[in-house]
N, C-alpha and C positions, 0 to 999 in steps of 0.2 A: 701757583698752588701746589704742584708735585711736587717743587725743588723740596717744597716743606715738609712734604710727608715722612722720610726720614727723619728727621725731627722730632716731629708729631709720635710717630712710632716709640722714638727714643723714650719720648715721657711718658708714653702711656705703660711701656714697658716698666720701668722703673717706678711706679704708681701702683702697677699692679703688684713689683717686688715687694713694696712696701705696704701692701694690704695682705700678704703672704707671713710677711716678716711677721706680724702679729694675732695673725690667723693661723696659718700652719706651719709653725717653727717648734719645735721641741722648748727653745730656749725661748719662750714667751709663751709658756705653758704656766699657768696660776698656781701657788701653793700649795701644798707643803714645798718647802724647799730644806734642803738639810746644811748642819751646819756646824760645825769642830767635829766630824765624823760622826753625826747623827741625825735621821729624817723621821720627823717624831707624825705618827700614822693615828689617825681615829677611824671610827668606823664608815661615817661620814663622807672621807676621803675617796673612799673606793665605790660607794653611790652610785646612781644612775648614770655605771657604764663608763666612769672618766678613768682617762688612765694616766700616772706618773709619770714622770721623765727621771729617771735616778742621773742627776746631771751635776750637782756642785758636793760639794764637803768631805769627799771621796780622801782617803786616805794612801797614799801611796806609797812603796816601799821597795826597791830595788837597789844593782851592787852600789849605785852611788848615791843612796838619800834613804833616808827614816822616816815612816810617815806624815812626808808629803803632802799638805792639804794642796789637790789639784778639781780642777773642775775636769768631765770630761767633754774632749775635742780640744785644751787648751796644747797638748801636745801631739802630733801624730805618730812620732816613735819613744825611742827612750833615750834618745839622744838630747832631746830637750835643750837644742839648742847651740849647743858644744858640738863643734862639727870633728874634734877629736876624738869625744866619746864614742864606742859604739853602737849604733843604733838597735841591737837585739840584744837579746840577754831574756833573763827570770826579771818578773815583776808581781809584788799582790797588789791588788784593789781590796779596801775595806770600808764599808758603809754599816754601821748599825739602824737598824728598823725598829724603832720604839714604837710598842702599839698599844691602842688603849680602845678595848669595847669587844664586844663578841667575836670568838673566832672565827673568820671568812678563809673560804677558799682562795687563793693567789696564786697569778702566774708571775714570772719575771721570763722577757724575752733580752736577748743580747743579739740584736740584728745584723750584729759585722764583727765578727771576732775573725779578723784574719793571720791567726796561729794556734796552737794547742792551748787547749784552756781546760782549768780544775774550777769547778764553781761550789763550794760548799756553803753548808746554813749551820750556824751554830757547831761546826767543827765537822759536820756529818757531808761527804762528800753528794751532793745530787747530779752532777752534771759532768761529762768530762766527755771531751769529742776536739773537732778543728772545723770551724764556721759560724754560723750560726748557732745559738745558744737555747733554751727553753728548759726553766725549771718551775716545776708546779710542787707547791706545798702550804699548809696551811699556817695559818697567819696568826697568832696565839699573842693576847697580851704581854705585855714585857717586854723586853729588849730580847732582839735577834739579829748576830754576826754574818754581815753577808760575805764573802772572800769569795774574790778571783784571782785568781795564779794562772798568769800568760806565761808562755816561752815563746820564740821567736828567735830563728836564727838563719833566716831568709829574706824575708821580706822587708819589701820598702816602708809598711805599717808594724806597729809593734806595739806592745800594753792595749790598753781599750781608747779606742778612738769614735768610737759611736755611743749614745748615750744608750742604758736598757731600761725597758718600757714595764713598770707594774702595772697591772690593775686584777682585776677579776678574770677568769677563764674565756668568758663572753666578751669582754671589754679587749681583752688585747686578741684574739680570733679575729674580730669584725675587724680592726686595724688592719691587720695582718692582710686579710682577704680583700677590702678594699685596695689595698697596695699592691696587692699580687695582680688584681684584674687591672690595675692604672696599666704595671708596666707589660703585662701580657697585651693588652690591647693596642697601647705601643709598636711594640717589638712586633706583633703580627702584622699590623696594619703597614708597617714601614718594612717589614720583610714581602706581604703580597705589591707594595709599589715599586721593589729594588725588580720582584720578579716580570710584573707590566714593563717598567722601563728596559729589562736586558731585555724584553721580548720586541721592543719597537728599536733599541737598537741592533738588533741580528735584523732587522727589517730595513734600517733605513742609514744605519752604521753612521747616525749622527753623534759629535762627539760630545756635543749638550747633552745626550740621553749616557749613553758611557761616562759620565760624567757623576750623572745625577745619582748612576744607579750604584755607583760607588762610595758617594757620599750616604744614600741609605744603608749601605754593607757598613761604612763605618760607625754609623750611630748605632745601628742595632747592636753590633759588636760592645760598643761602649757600655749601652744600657745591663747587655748580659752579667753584668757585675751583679747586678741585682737576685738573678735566680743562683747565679755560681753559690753565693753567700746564702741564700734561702735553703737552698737543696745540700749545705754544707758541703759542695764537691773539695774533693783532696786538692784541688788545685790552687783553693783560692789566697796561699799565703802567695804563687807566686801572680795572680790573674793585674795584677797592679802592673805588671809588666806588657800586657794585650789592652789593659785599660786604654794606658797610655799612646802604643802604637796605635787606638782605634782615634784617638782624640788628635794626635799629631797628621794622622791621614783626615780626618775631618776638616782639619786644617788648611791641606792641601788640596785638597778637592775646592773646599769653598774661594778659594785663591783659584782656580782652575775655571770654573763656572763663572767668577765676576769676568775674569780674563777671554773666555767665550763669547760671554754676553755681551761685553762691550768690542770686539770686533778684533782684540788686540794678544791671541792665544797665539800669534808667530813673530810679535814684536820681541824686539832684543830686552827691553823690559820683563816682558812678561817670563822671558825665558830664565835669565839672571833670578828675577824674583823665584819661580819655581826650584830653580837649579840649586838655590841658596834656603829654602825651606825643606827641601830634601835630606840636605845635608845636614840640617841643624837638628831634622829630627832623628837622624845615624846617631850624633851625637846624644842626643839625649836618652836614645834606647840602647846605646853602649854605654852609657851612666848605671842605666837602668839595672844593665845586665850586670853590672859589677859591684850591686849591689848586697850579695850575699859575702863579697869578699872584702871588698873595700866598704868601710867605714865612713869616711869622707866623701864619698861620690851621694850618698843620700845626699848632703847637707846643698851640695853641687849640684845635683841633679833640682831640686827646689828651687838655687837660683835664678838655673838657666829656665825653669819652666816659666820662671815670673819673667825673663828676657822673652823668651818662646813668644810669651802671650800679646807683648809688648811688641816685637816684631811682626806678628803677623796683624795685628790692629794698623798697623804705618803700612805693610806690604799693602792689605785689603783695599784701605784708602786711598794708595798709588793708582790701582788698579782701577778704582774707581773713579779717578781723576784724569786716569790715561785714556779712559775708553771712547768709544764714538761719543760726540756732543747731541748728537741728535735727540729727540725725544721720541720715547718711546714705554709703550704698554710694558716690555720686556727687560728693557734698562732698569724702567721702575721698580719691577721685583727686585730685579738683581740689588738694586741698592738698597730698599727695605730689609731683604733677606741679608747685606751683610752690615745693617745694624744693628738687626738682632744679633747676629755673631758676636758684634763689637760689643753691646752690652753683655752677653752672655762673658766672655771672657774677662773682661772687668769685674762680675761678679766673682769668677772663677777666682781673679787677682784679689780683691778688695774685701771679699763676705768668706770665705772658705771657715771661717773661726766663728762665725756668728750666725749661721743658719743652717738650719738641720731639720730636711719635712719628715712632716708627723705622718700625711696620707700620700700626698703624690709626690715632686719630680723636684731637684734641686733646680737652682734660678737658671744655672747653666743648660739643665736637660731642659726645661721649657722653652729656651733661646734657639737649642737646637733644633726643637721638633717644630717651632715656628720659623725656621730657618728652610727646615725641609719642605714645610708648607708653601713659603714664599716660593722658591727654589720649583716646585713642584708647579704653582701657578705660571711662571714664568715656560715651565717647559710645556703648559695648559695653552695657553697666551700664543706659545711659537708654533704649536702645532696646529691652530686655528690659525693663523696665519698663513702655514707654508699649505693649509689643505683651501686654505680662498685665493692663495697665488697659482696653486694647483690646479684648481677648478676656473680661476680666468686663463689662466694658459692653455687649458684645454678647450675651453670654448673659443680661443682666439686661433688653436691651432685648427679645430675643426672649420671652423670661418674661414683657416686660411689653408686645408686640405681641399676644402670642398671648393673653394676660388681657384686653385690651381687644377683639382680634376677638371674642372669645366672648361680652363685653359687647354691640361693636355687631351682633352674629348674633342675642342676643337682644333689645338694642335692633328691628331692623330686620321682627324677627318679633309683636313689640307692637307696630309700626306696622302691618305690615297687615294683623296681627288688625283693628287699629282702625279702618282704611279700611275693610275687608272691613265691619264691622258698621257703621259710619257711613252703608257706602252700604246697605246691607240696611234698616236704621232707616228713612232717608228715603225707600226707595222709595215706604213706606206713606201715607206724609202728603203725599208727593209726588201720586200717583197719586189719594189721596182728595180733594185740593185739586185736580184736574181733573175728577172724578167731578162736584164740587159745583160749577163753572164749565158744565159740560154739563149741569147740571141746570135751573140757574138758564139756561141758554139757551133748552132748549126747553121749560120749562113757562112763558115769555117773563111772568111777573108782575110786575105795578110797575116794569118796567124804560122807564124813559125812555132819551134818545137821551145823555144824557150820564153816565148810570150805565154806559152799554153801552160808553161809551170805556173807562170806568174798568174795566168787566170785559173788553176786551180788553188792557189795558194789564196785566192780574193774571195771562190766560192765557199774555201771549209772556214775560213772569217764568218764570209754573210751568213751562212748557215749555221755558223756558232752566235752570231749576231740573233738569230732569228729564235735559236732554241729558248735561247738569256730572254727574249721579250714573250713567248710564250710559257715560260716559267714565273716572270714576272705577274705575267697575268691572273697563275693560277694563285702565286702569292697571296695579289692582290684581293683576292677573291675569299680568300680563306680570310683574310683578315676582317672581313664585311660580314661574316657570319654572326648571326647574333640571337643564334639559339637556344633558347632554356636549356638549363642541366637536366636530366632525368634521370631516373634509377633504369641501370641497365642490367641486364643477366648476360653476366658471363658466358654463359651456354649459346645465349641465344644468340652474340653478337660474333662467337667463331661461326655456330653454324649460315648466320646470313650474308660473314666474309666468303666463306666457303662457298657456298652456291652462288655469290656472285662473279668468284671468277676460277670456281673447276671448268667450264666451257673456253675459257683463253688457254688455260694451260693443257686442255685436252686438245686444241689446235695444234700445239706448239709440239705436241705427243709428250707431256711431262707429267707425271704425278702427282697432283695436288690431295694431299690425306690430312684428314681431321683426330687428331685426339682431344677428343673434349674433357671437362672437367670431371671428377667421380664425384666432388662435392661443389655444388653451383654457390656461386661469389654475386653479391652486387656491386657495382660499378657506379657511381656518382658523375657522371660527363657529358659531353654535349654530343648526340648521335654521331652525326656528319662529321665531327670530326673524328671522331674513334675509326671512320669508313676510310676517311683521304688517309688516316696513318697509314692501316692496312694497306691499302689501294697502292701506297709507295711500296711500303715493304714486297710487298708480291709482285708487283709489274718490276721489283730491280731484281729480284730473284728471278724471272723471267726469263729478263731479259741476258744474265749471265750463267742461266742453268741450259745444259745441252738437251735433245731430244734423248727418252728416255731415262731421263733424269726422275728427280721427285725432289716439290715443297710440302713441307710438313706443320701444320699448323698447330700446337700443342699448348696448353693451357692445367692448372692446379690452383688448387684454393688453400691456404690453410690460413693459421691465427697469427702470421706476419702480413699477410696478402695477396693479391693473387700475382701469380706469374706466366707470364706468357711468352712462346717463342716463336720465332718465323725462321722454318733451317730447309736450307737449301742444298743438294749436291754439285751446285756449278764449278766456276774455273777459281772461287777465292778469291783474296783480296790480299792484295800484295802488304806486306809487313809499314813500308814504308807511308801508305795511301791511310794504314790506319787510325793515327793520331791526330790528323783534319777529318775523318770521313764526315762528321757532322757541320762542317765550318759552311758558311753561305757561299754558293757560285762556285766551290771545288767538287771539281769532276773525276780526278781521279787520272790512271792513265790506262784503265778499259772501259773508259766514259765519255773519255775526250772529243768523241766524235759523234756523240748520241744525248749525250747528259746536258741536264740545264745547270746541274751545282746545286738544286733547291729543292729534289725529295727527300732526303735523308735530314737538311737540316730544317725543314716542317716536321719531317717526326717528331725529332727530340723536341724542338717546341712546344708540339702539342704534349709529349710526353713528361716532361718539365710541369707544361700548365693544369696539368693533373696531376700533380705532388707527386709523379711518378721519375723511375730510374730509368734509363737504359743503356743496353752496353752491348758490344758485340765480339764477337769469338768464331777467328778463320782461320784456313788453312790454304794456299793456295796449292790448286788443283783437286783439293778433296771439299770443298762447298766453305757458308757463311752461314752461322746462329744468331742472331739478331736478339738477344734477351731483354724482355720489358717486368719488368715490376710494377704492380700498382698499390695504392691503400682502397681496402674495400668496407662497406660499410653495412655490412651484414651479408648471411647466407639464407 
């Protein structure tokens, strides 16, 4: 049933073309029609609100012909064919208006004059501008000479190539304003989607979305023919040349996107193909561009565009034949969307001379903005897809976060079972291998002076043995804590380090002094362990500050966090010792005979596990500053 739906799409398109064709087509708009240069007008005509298409019996007259009977749109320059002639030049239009019945008010609209244009009535100049046209005058029994006088010596358009519209002042306004609000509604609604999709791609830098949103830059681009011609801007004899660059880039985009969607945007195909539509449209916008010089490149530039079209219907369809087989919600846009395309550009190919809308959008624009739609559902489609792949990978990774924590919680609890009993085991053999070292000293037997090296060489071992297993323990310990966070006060937590150990260091005869904060900080942490930090910091300062000395305990708040320091006057810290001081089990070499290796690197862990800094700054023989940072969470 899907393989069908393109298909299906195809005829319903083209069913719709042709329910257009004779509903809103200029050239299947009812009587009067004019005819040997004259459109004979009754009152009747101009009625409840209908309005003319001045389209056949037109008189034309330019350097190489004499009153020309042409219809208009049978030519789009004045080359007419003759790819020698050249396409610009002076041209009049002449239609007589035979009218019979009361005088009425009339407008005549000329919706696409893309060159300099004189429009007169009856020899009297009304109209003279570059764009769009509007001449209002009143409608008087008899015969009345309508003249238009084009110049053109630019553009890829030339003489009148859109038919103009009579009716009443009311009748051709309501046209006018229904068509303005079609393509305004348009162009905004496919300009707020171009700016949704850059906004999900700067989010998710998918190339389906950069894709998409470029294909809406180009159609809005396209459509803007519309107002450039409405608003009569000076530009628009040359906007035929942006037209094109917007339609040649639509092109490529919609080649881009099938080539995405079917999985195959870094195959040698898709590349080739792209590589090869880029070029072709250099090619046709240096056609384009030498169009005010060269003659013959119009004529050329028309052929290639019916290859152009032709090319990229066989690229499309590669593209669509190369891609994943699979089936899919995504696929299927993709290839409804470039159906539409494919009918759109065959229309462009095959109707260009035989339909002209009265209120909305040539067969091509409606192809495109049902192209956008497709195209848009498809990137609907992927994004409801990649947000339920999303949502199961997150719930399977959560399943498999929370299966692995409860792995490493029991990991983590076999570890310090095994520390705990590790260090328990050794204390014994620890403590009995110094038993037997104090034994052998003082019962002093057979001990000569070089056995007694060797057994002091065994004691400052077991004693380094001994310090490592009650370091171990203290590790251990701290790991088992498993205290709530609470809000802490800065203040409070120097002044209760303080008084817990100004009595050790007033043994020692050293100075322990408090600078407390001027503005009090809170602290987010687990008590106990903010104490054991301290507790190292200070017993190592201690332990290497001389009597008489002084630790300095210093603390400040501001709007980066708080910062604290532990500064010592001791003996320093050798330059070399500095770049381990933190590492687990190094002692240092005025440690080596005292140190476990594992106060300073519990600091930094604890100070790590509080999203904190720390660093330190020594001198040796003038002391050690120990600086902590933390983030605070109010004052």
């Amino acid at each position: 049933m899907k393989q069908q739906l393109p298909l299906a799409l195809a005829g319903l398109l083209l069913c719709f073309f042709i329910l257009l064709f004779y509903t809103d087509n200029q050239y299947q708009t009812p009587p009067p029609y004019a005819q040997g240069g004259i459109l004979t007008l009754s009152e009747e005509n101009l009625a409840d609100g209908r309005t003319i298409f001045l389209i056949d019996g037109w008189r034309l007259t330019d350097a190489r012909t004499n009153a020309l009977t042409t219809y208009i749109g049978e030519f789009s320059n004045l080359q007419r064919g003759d790819k020698t002639a050249s396409p610009h030049g002076s041209a009049t239009y002449q239609l007589i208006l035979r009218y019979s019945g009361e005088p009425a008010e009339a407008v005549i609209r000329f919706p696409a004059l893309f060159f300099r244009y004189t429009i007169a009535l009856d020899g009297a100049v009304l109209a003279r501008g570059n764009g769009s046209g509007l001449l209002s005058f009143t409608l008087t029994e008899g015969d009345h000479l309508l003249s238009v006088e084009t110049a053109s010596a630019a553009g890829y358009y030339s003489g009148m190539y859109h038919p103009p519209m009579l009716g009443t002042p009311q009748a051709v306004l309501h046209t006018t304003i229904l068509q303005c609000i079609a393509y305004s509604a348009v162009c905004f609604a496919t300009l707020a989607l171009t700016l949704f999709t850059w906004t999900l791609w700067k989010k998710s830098k998918d190339a389906l979305a950069l894709w998409f949103g470029r294909l809406c830059c180009c159609l809005v681009l396209y459509l803007s023919y519309y107002f450039v011609r409405l608003l009569a801007l000076p530009v628009g004899e040359y906007w035929f040349f942006v037209q094109s660059a917007a339609l040649y880039g639509l092109c490529i985009c919609v080649l881009q996107l099938t080539a995405l969607s079917g999985g195959i945007a870094q195959s040698k195909a898709a590349g080739w193909t792209r590589r090869l539509m880029i070029s072709f449209s250099a090619l046709l916008l240096l056609l384009a561009a030498l169009v005010p010089v060269l003659p013959w490149s119009v004529w050329l530039h028309g052929i290639l565009t019916n290859c152009y079209y032709i090319f990229t219907l066989c690229a499309t369809l590669l593209l669509v034949l190369s891609g994943e087989r699979a089936a899919s919600r995504e696929r299927l846009f993709a290839k409804l969307a470039c159906t539409a395309f494919g009918v759109g550009l065959l229309c462009n190919l095959f109707a260009s001379n035989l339909f002209e809308p009265i209120l909305l959008f040539w067969q091509f624009e409606w192809c495109a903005l049902l192209l956008v739609g497709l195209f848009g559902g498809m990137m609907a489609v992927r994004n409801q897809r990649l947000l339920a792949e999303n949502a199961a990978f997150q719930t399977h990774l959560e399943d498999l976060v929370a299966q692995r924590t409860t792995e490493l919680k029991h990991l983590l609890q076999e570890r310090k079972a095994f520390f705990a009993d590790m260090a328990h085991d050794l204390k014994a053999p620890v403590f009995a291998a110094g038993s037997f070292i104090e034994a052998i000293r003082s019962h002093n037997t057979g001990v000569d002076g070089e056995l007694l090296r060797y057994i002091d060489l065994v004691e400052q071992k077991q004693q380094e043995m001994m310090r490592r297993v009650q370091g171990l323990s203290v590790f251990n310990r701290m790991d088992e804590l498993s205290e709530p966070y609470a809000r802490i006060s800065v203040q409070t937590l120097l002044e209760n380090v303080y008084h817990s150990h100004y009595m050790a260091a007033e043994v020692q005869s050293i100075y322990l002094l408090l600078e407390p904060p001027e503005v009090d900080g809170i602290l987010y942490a687990q008590p106990k362990k903010l104490e054991i930090l301290f507790e190292n910091l200070i017993v190592n300062a201690l332990k290497f500050t001389p009597p008489g000395g002084k630790i300095t305990l210093t603390a400040t708040v501001d709007i980066e966090g708080c910062h604290l320091s532990v500064a010592d006057t001791g003996s320093g810290i050798s330059p070399d010792d500095v770049p381990r001081l933190f590492d687990r089990f190094y002692v240092g070499a005025n440690g080596k005979d005292s140190g476990s290796g594992l106060g300073l690197y519990i600091v930094k862990s604890i100070v790590e596990e509080l999203h904190g800094e720390i660093c330190v700054s020594t001198r040796v023989g003038h002391g050690t500053v120990f600086l902590i940072d933390f983030p605070i969470i109010g004052k």
